[in-house]
C-alpha positions in Angstrom: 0.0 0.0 0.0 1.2 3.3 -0.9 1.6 6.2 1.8 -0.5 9.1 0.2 2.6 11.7 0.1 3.9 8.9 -2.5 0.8 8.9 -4.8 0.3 11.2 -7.3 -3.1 10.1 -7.7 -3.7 10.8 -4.2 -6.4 13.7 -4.0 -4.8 16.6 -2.7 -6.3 19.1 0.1 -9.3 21.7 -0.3 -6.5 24.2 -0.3 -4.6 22.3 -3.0 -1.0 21.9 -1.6 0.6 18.5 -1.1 -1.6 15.4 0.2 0.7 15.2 3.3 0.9 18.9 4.6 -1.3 19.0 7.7 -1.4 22.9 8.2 -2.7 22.0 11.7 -0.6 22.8 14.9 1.3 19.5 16.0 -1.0 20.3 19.4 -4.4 19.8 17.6 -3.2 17.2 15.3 -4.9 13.4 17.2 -2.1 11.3 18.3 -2.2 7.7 17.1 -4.6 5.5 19.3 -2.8 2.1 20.2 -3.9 -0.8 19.1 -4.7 -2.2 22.8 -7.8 0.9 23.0 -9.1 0.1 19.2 -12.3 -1.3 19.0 -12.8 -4.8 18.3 -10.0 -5.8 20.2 -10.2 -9.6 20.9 -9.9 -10.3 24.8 -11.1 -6.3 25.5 -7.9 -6.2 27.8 -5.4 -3.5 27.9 -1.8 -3.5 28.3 -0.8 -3.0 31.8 -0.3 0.7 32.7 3.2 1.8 32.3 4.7 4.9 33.5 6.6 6.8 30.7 10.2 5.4 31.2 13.2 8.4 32.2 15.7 6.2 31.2 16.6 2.9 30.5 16.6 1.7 34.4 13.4 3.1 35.1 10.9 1.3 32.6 13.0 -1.7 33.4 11.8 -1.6 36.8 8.7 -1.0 36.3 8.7 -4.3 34.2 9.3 -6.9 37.2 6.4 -8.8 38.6 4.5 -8.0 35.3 3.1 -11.3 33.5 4.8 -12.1 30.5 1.5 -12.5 28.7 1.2 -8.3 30.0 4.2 -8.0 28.5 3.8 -9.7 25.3 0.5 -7.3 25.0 2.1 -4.5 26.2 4.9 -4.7 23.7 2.0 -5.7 21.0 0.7 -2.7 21.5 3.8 -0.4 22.0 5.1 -1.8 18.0 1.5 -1.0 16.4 2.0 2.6 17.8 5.6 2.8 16.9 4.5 1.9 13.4 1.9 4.4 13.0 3.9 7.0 14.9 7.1 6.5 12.5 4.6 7.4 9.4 3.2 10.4 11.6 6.7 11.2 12.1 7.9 11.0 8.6 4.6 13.3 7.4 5.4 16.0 10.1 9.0 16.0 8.4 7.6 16.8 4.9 5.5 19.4 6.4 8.4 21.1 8.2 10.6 21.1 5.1 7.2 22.7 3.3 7.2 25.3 5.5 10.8 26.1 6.3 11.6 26.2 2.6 8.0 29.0 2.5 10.5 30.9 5.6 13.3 30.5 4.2 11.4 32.2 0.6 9.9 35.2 2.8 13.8 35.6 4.4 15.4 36.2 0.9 12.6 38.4 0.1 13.3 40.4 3.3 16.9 40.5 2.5 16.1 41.9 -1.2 13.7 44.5 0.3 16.3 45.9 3.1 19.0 46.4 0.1 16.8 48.5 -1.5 17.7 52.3 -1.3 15.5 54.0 1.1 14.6 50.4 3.5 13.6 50.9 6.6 16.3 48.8 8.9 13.8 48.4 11.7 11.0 47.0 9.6 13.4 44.5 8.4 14.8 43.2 12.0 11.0 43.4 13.2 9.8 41.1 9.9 13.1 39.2 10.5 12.8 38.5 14.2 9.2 37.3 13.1 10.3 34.8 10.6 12.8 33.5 13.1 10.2 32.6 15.9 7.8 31.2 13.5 11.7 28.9 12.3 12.3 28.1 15.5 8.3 27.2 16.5 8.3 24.8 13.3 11.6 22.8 14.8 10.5 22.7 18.4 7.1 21.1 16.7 9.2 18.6 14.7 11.6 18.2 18.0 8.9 17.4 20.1 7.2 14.8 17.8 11.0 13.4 17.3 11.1 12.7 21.0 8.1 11.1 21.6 8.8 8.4 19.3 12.5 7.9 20.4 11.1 8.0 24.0 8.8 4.6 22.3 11.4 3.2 20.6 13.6 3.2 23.4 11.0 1.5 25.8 9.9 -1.0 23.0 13.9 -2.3 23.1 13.7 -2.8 26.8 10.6 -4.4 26.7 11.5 -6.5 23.8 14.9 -7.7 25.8 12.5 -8.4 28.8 10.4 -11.0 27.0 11.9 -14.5 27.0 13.4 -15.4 24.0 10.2 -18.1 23.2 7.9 -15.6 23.0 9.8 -13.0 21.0 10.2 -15.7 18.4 6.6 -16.6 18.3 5.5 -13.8 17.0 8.4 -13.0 14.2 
């Protein structure tokens, strides 16, 4: 199956625009639901509650006394959100490079403007300080989505070296 930034059949947005630019803020954007909470799930039971892991160490010890059959889910469910997050991830990169490259358009046009005889210097820092924040915003967003799914991929790997080897086979 072909993402939909790779088709281009796919139908693109009211706006027209690539298929994959999401003009949304990365805050109002859903996050992926995990498999465990879909509907339709088979035995209606979720992963046991994990806290978010600080380190390698703390998931780990949040792990002991936790059935492996918890575990198996648990790690189930952490690989179906991995692998919906990495194609989130990979969108929110194609809309950062859309809109830095539109910054990076506006800063050249700025920099023509201010060479012009008679610029004002402090309309150009003002419009460049502005282009700058609305940079910066843009990376933080990408950043932020960047950690999360390390932060996943990093507690997948321990959970993954906590289930026996048996049932890490079974299921590749």
């Amino acid at each position: 199956q072909m993402p939909t930034w790779a088709n281009p059949n796919a139908p693109t947005p009211a706006g027209g625009g690539a298929p994959w630019r999401d003009k949304s803020p990365a805050k109002d954007r859903p996050s992926p639901m995990p498999a465990w909470a879909a509907p339709g799930r088979d035995n209606g039971q979720p992963p046991p509650k994990l806290k978010p892991a600080h380190g390698p160490t703390a998931l780990a010890g949040e792990l002991e006394g936790v059935s492996e059959e918890d575990l198996e889910r648990a790690h189930e469910a952490l690989i179906n959100t991995i692998l919906e997050e990495e194609e989130h991830v990979i969108v929110a990169h194609r809309a950062h490079i859309d809109d830095i490259m539109e910054l990076i358009k506006l800063e050249m046009k700025e920099l023509n403007a201010v060479d012009q005889p008679g610029s004002s210097i402090d309309e150009y820092v003002r419009k460049l300080d502005s282009l700058l924040v609305r940079k910066q915003q843009t990376i933080n967003e990408l950043r932020d989505r960047l950690a999360q799914f390390q932060a996943h991929l990093r507690e997948e790997e321990i959970l993954s070296r906590s289930l026996t080897p048996v049932a890490v086979k079974g299921r590749r």
